[in-house]
N, C-alpha and C positions, 0 to 999 in steps of 0.2 A: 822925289818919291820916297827917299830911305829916309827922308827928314820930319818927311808927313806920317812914316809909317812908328819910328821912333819916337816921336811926339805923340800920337796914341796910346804905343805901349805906355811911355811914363803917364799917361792920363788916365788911364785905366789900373795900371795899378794903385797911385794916389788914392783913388775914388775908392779900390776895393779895399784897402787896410783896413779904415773902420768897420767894415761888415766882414771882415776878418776877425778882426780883435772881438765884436761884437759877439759873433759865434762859439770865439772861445768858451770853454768853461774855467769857471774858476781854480785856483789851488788848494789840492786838500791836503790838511798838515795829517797824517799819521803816525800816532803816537805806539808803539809794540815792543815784543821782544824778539832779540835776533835770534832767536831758535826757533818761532813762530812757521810753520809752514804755512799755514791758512792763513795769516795776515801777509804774507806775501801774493797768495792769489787771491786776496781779497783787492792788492795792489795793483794788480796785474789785471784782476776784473774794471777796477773803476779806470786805468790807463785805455784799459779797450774801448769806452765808451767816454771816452772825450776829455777826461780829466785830467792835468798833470798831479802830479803826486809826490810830495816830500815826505817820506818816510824818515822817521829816527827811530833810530833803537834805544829803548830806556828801559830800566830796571823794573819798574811798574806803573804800568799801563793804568793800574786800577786810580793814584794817583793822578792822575790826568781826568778820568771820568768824573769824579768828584771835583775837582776845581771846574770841569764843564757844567757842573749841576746836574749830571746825569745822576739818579737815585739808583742805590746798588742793587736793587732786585729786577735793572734792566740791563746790570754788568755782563762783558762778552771778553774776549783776550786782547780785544784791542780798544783805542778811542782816536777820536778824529775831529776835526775842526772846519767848519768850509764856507766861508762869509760871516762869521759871527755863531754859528750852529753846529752846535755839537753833534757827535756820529760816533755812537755805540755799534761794536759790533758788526755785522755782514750784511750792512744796508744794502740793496740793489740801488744801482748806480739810477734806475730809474725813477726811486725814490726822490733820489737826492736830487737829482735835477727837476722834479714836480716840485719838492718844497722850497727851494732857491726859486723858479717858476712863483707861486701861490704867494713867499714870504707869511706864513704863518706865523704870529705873536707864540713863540715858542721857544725853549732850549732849544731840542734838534731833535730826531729820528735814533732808534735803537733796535735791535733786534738781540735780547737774549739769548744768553748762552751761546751755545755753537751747532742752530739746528743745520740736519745733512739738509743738501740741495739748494741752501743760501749761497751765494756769490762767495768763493773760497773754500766752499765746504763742499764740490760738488763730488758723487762717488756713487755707487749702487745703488742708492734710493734717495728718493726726496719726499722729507718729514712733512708737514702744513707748519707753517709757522706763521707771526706776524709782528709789520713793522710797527712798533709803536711809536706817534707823538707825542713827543715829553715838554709836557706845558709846562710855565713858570708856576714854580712852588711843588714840584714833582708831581703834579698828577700825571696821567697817561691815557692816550684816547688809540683804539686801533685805527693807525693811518692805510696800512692795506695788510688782505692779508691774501697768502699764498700758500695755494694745494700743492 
């Protein structure tokens, strides 16, 4: 009985790894400064909803955007990396996982500036703002936006 019951357990775990692994989400590199507040809860945000997250701290951040092909008039305090796609700024994490989802022919997602109520920036109000998709050759289309 304990042999039948054991030989289960390991058959069932075997079988669920893949649809473990599978579930995972990817890793996002982040690129910031150590003095950054909001890129730490912006860290903190994408860790709550599924992502692991390698932060480094570097000198500038804006250097990283540009080698991503992010165009600097969608620059934010930080940039990011997450299967090949660049991540301006205070994406919602549910962005990220629709465009990883969809794989759009694209750079990546950006959110300008540092508006309040984005993911890191939360406080006494929430601005409207919106995520942009940063197509190849820098144009930009609104991917979502939010009240």
């Amino acid at each position: 009985m304990v042999k039948r019951f054991l030989i289960q357990s390991a058959s069932a775990v075997l079988f669920g790894l893949p649809l473990a692994a599978a579930a995972a989400q990817p890793v996002v590199e982040v690129f910031k400064t150590a003095t950054c507040g909001c890129c730490k809860e912006w860290v903190k945000h994408l860790e709550a909803n599924g992502f692991t997250v390698k932060a480094q701290d570097v000198e500038n951040p804006s250097d990283y955007r540009a080698k991503f092909g992010i165009p600097e008039q969608y620059g934010s305090c930080h940039s990011g990396r997450v299967n090949g796609y660049a991540l301006e700024g205070h994406v919602p994490a549910a962005e990220i996982k629709r465009m990883l989802a969809e794989k759009p022919k694209a750079v990546g997602l950006a959110v300008p500036a540092m508006p309040l109520g984005s993911p890191g920036m939360e406080g006494p109000r929430s601005d409207p703002y919106d995520v942009f998709l940063i197509k190849n050759g820098g144009k930009a289309a609104v991917y979502k936006h939010y009240n």
